[in-house]
N, CA, C and O of each residue as an XYZ file, in Angstrom:
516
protein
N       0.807     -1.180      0.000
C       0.000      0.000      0.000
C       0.861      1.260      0.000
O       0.925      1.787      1.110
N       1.434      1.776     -0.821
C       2.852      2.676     -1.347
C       1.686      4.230     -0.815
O       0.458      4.192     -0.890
N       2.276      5.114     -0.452
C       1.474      6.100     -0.159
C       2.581      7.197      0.152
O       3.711      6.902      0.543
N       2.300      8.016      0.016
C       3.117      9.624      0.750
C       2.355     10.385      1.125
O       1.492     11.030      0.530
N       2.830     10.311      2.790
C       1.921     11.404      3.667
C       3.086     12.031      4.175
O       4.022     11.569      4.827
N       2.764     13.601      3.592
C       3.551     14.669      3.997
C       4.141     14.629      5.587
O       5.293     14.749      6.003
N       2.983     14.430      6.229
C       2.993     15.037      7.682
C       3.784     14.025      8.660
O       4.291     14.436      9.704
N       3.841     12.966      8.343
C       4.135     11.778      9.057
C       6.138     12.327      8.285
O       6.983     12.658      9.117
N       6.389     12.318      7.281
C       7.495     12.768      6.632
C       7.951     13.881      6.988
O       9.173     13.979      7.105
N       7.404     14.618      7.162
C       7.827     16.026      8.309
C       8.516     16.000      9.657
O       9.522     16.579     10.067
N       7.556     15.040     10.298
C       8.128     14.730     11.353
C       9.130     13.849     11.526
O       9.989     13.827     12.408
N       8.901     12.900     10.333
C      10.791     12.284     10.009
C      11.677     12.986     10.175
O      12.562     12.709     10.984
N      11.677     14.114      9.432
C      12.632     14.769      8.997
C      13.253     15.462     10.161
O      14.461     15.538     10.385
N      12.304     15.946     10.860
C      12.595     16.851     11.984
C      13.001     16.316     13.268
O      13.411     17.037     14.177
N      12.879     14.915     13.359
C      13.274     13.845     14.503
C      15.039     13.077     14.035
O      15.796     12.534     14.841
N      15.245     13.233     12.816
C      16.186     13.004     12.194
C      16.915     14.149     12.221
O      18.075     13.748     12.310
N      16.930     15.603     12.193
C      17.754     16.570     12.610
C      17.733     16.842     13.751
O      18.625     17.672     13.924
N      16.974     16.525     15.136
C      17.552     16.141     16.475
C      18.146     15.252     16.785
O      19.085     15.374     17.571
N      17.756     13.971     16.221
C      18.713     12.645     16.285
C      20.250     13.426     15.997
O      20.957     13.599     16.989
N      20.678     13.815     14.875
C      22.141     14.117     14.612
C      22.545     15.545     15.399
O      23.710     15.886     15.603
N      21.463     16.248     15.767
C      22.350     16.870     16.581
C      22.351     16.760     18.448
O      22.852     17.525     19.272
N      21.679     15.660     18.607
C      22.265     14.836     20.282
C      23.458     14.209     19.534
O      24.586     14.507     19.925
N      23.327     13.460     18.606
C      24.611     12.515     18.286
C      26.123     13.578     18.155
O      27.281     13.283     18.449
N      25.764     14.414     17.799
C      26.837     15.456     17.430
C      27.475     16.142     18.710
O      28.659     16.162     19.045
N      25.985     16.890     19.551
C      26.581     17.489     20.265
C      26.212     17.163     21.735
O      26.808     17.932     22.488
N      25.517     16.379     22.315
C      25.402     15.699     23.496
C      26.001     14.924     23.790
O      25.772     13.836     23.262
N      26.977     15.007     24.672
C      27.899     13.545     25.172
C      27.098     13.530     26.595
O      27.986     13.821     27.396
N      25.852     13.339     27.362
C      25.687     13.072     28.600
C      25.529     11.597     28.727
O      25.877     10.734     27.922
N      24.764     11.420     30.232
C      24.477     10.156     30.659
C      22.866     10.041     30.142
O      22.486      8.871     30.205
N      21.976     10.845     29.716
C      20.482     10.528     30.068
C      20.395     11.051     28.743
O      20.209     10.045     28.059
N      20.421     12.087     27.948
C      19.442     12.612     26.909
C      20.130     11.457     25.818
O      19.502     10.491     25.386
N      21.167     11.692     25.571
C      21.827     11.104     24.287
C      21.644      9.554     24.415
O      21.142      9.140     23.370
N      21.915      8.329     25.509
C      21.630      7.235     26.130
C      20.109      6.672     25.704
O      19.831      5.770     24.913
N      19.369      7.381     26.373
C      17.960      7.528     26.413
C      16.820      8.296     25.287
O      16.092      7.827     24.412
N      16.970      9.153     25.591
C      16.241     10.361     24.543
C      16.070      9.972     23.635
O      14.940      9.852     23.161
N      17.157      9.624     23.046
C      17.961      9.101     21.704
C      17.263      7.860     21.350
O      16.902      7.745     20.179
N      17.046      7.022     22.082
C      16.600      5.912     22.212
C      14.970      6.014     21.792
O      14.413      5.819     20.711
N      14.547      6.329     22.856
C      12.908      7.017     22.683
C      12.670      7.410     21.478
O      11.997      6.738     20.695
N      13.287      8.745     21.135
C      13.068      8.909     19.690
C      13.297      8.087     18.397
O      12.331      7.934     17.650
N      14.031      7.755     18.197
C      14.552      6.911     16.963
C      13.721      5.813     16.919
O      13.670      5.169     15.871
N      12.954      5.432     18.025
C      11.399      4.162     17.588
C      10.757      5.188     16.485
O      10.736      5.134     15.255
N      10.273      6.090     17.360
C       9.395      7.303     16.852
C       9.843      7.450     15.479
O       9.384      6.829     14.520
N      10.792      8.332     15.449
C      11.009      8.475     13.654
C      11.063      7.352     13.344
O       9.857      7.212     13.140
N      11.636      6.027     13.050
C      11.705      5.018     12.522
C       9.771      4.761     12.054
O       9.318      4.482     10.944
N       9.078      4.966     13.241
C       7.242      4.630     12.980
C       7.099      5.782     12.077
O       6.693      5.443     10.965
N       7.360      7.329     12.253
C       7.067      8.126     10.827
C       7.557      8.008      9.660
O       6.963      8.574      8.742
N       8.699      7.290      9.393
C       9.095      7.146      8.100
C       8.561      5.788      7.436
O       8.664      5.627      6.220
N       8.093      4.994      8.113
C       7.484      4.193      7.798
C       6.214      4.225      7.162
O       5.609      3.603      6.289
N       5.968      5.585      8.252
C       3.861      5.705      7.940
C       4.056      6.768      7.127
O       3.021      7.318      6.752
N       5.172      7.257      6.711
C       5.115      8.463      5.168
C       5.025      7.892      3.980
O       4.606      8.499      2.994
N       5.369      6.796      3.966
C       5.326      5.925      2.526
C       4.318      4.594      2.314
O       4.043      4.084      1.228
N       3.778      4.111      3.809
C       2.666      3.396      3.942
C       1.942      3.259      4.685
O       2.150      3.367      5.894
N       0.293      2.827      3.855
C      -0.859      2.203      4.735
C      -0.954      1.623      5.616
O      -1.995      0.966      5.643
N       0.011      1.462      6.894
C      -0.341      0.333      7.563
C      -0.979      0.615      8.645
O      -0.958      1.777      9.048
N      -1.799     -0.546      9.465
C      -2.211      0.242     10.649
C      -1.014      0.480     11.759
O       0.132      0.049     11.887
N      -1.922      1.450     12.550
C      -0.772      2.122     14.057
C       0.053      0.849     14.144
O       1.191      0.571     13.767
N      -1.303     -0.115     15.029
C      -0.580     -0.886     15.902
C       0.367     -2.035     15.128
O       1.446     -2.511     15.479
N      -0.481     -2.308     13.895
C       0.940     -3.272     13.152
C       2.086     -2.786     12.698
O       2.973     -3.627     12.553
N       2.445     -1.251     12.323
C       3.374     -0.075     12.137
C       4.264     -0.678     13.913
O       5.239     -1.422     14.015
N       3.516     -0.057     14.968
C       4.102      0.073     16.153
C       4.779     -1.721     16.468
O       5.902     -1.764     16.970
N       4.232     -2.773     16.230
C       4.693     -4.139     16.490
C       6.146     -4.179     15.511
O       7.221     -4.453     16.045
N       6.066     -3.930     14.293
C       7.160     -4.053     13.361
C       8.560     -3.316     13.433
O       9.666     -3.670     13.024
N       8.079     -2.007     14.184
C       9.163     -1.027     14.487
C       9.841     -1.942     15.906
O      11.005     -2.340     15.940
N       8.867     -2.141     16.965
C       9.110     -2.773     17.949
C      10.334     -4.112     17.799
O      11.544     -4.185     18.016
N       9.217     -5.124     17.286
C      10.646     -6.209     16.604
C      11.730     -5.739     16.222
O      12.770     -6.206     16.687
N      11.766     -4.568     15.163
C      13.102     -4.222     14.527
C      14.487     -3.632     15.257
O      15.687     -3.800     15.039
N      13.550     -2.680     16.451
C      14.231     -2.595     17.171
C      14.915     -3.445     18.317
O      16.107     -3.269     18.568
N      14.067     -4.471     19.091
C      14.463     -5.367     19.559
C      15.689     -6.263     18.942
O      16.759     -6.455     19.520
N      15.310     -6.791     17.613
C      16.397     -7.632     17.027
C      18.034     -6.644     16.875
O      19.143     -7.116     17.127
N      17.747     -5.176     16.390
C      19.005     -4.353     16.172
C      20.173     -4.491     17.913
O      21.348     -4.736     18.186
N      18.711     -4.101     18.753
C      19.570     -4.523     19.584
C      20.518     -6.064     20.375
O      21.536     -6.393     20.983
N      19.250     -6.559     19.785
C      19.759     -8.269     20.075
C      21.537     -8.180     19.196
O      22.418     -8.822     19.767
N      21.843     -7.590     18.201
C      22.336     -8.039     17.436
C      23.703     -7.506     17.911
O      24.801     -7.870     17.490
N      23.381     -6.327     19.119
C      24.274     -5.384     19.706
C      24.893     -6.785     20.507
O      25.926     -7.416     20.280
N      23.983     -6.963     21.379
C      24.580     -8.292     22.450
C      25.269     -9.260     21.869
O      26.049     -9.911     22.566
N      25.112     -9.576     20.369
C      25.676    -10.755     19.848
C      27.026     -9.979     19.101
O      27.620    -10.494     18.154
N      27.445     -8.482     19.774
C      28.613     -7.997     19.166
C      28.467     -8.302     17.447
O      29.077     -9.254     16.959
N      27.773     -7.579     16.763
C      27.536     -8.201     15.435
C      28.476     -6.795     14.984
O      29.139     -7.001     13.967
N      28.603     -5.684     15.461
C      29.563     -4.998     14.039
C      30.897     -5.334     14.535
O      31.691     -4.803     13.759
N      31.745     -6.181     15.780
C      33.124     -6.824     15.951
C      32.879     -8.022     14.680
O      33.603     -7.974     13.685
N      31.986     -8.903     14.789
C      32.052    -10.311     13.862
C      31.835    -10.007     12.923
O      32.434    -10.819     12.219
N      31.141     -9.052     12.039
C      31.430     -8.612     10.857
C      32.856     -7.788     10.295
O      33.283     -7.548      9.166
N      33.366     -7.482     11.719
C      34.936     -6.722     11.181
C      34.027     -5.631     10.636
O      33.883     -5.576      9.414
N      33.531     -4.942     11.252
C      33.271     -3.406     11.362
C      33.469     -2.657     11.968
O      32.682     -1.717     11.862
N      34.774     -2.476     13.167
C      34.728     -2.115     14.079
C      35.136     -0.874     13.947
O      34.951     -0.015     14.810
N      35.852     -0.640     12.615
C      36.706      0.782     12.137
C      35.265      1.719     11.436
O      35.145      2.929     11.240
N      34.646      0.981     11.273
C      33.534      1.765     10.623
C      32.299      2.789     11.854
O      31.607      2.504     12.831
N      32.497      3.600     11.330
C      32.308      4.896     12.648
C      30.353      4.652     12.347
O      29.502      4.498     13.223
N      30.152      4.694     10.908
C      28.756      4.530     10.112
C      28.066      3.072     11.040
O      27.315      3.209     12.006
N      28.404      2.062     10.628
C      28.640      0.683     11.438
C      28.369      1.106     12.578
O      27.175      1.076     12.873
N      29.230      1.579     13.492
C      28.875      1.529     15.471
C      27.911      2.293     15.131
O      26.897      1.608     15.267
N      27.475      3.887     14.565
C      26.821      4.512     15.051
C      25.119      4.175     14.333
O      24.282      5.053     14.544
N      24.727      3.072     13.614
C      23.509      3.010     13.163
C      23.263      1.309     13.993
O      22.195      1.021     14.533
N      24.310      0.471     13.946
C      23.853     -0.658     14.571
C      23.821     -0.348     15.915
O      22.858     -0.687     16.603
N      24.844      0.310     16.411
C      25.554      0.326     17.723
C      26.563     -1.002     18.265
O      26.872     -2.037     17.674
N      26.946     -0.475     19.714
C      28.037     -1.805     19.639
C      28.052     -1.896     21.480
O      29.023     -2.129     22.200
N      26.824     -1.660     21.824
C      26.541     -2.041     23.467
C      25.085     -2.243     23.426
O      24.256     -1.389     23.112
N      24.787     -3.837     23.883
C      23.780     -4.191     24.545
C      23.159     -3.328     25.709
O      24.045     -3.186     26.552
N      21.872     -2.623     26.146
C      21.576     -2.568     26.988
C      19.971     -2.818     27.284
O      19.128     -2.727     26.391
N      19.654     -3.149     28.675
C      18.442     -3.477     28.766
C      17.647     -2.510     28.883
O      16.555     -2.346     28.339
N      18.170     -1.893     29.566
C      17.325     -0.058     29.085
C      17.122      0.424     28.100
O      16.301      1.340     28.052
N      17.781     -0.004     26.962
C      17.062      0.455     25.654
C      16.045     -0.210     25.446
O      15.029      0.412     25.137
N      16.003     -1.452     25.533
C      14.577     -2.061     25.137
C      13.332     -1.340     25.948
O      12.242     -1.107     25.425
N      13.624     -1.076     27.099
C      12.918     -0.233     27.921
C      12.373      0.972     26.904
O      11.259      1.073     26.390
N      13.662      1.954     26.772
C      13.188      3.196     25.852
C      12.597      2.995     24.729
O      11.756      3.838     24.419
N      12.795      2.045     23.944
C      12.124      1.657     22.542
C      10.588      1.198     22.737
O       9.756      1.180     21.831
N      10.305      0.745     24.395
C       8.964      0.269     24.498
C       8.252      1.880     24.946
O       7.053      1.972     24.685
N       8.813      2.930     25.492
C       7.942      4.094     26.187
C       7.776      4.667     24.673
O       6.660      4.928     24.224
N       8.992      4.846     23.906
C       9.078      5.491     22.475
C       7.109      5.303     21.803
O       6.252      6.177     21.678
N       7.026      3.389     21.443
C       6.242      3.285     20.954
C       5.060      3.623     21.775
O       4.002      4.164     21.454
N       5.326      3.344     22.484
C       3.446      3.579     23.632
C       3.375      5.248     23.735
O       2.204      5.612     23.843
N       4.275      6.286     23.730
C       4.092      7.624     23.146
C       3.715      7.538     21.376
O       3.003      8.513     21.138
N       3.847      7.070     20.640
C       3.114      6.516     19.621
C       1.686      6.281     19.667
O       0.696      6.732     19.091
N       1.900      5.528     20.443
C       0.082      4.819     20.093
C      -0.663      5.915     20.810
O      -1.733      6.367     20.402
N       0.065      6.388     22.090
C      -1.332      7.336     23.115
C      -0.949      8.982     21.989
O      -1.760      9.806     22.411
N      -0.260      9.535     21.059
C      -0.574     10.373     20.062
C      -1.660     10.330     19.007
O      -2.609     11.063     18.725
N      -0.994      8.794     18.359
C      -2.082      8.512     17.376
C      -3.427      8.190     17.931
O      -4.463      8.506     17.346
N      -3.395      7.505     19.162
C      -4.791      7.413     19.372
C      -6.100      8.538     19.986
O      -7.314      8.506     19.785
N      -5.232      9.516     20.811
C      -5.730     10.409     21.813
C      -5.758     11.607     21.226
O      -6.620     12.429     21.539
N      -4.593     11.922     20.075
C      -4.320     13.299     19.911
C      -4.422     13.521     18.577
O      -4.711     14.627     18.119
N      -4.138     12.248     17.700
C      -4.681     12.366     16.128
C      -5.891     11.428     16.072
O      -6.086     11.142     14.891
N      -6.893     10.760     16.981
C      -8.027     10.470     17.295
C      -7.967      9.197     15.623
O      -8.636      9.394     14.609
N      -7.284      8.362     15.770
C      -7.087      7.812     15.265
C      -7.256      5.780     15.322
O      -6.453      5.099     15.958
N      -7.855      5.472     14.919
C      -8.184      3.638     15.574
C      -6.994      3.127     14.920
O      -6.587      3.272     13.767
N      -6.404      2.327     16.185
C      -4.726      2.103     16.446
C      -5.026      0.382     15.182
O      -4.237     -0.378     14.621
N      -5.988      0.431     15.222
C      -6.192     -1.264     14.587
C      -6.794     -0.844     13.134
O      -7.593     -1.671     12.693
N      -6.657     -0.191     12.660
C      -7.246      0.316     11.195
C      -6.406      0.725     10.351
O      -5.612      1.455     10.943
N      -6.101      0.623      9.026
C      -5.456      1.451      7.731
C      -5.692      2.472      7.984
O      -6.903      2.590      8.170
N      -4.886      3.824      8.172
C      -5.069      4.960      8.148
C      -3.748      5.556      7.266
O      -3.641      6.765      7.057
């Protein structure tokens, strides 16, 4: 179901120029760790829903998995066993530390998802929209 919705792409865009500038210019313990975390479900669900039909909640399950497995893949040290370790691109899109708190942040990320789309763009989380 191929589609382009401006608005959902907007907010890509604009979650993607905070993403790079925590990455750039935040070295703390909480925003860049976390924040970072939270968000990047989020844009990952708008760039998804700029180019397709899907519903919220199957959008929100798919982002969910994806993120789960990226990080699984952290724990299984996957950019050392690929010999990516020089690759700056590599650490900084796979990453290269397991933590259980991200899965944490990737789960508040999406459930700020669903209580937007559902509460604030009055939207049925189980429907094509």
């Amino acid at each position: 179901m191929p589609t382009f919705n401006k608005n959902y792409f907007a907010v890509a865009i604009l979650l993607f120029v905070i993403e790079v500038v925590i990455a750039v210019f935040v070295h703390d313990n909480f925003v860049r760790p976390n924040l970072g975390d939270v968000l990047v479900v989020i844009l990952i669900y708008c760039f998804i829903k700029s180019f397709l039909k899907f519903p919220v909640l199957q959008t929100v399950l798919f982002v969910l998995a994806f993120s789960f497995t990226i990080e699984f893949l952290q724990y299984l040290n996957i950019v050392k066993t690929l010999n990516l370790e020089n690759s700056k691109i590599a650490r900084t899109v796979i990453g290269t530390s397991f933590s259980w708190i991200d899965l944490l942040t990737y789960l508040i990320g999406l459930i700020i998802v669903i209580i937007v789309e559902k509460y604030v763009l009055k939207k049925d989380i189980k429907t094509i929209r």
